[in-house]
C-alpha positions in Angstrom: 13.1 9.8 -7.5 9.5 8.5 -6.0 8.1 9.2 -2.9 5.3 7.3 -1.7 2.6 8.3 1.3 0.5 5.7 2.3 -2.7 5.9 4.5 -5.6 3.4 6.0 -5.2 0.2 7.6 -5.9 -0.4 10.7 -8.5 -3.1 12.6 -11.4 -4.9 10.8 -13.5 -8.0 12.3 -13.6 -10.4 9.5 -16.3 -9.1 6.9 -15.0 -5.8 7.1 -13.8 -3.4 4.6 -10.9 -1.2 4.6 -9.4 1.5 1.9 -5.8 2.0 1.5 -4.3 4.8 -0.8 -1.0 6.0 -2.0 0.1 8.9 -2.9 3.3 9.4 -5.1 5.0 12.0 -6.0 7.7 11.6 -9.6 7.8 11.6 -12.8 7.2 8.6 -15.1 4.9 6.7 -13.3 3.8 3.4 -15.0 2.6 1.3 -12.6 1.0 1.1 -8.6 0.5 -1.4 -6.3 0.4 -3.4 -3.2 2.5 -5.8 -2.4 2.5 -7.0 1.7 3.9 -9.3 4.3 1.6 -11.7 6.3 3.2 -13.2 9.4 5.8 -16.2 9.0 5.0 -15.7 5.4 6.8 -14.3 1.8 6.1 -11.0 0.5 3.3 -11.7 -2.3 1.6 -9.2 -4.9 -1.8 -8.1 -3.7 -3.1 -6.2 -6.6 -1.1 -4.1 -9.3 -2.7 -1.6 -12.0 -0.5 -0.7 -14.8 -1.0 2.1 -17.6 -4.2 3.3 -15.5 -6.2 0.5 -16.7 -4.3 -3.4 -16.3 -5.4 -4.8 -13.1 -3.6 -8.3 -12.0 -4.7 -9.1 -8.4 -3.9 -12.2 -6.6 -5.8 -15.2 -6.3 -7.6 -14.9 -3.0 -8.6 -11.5 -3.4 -10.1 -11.3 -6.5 -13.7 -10.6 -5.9 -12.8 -9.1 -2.9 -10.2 -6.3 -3.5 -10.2 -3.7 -6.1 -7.2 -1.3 -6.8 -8.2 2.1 -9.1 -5.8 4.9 -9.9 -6.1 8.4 -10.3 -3.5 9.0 -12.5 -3.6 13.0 -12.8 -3.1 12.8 -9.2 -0.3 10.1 -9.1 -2.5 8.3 -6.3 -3.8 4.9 -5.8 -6.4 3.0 -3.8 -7.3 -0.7 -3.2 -10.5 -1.1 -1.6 -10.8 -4.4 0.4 -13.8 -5.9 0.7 -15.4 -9.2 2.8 -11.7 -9.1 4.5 -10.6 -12.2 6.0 -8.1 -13.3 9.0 -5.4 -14.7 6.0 -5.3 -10.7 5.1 -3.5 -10.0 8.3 0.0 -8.1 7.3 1.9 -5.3 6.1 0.7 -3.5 3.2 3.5 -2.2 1.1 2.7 0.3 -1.9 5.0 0.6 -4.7 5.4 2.1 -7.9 7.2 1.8 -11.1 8.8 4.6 -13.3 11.5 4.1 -15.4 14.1 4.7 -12.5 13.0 1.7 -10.8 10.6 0.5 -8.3 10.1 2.6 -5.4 8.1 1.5 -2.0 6.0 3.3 0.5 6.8 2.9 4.2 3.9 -0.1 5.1 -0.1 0.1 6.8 -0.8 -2.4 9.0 -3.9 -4.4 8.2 -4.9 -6.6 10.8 -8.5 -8.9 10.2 -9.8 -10.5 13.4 -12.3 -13.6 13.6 
């Protein structure tokens, strides 16, 4: 069994920056991410990084955000740069171990004009 402790969020004017991380603790621990939830819209990847090193991000971010891992640790971070009003949601964290995916509890990330 994962368990996931998120941290950051919060309120950014557009241009801002914010840092989320995620802490896990498990065994067997492939893969971290973000996935979130922007109003009246689908759950969408953000960014994933798999074996320490594979980064996927989605479209609009790339550029922008940038997830690292410590993997000694078992904790992630996605820094989010030049944030924009279309970032608005619910950051969800997740990882991946052989047992399954397993998701953190959600940030809020709201990006005003």
């Amino acid at each position: 069994q994962v368990q996931l402790e998120e941290s950051g969020g919060g309120l950014v004017q557009e241009g801002g920056s914010l840092r989320l991380s995620c802490e896990a603790s498990g065994f067997g621990i492939y893969a971290m991410g973000w996935h979130r939830r922007a109003p009246g819209k689908q759950r969408e990847m953000v960014a994933e990084i798999i074996d320490g090193d594979i980064r996927n991000y989605l479209d609009s971010v790339k550029g922008r955000f940038t997830i690292s891992r410590d993997v000694p640790a078992n904790t992630a971070h996605l820094q989010m740069n030049d944030l924009e009003p279309d970032d608005t949601g619910i950051y969800y964290c997740y990882a991946r171990s052989p047992d399954g995916p397993f998701w953190g509890q959600g940030v809020r990330v709201a990006v005003s004009w």
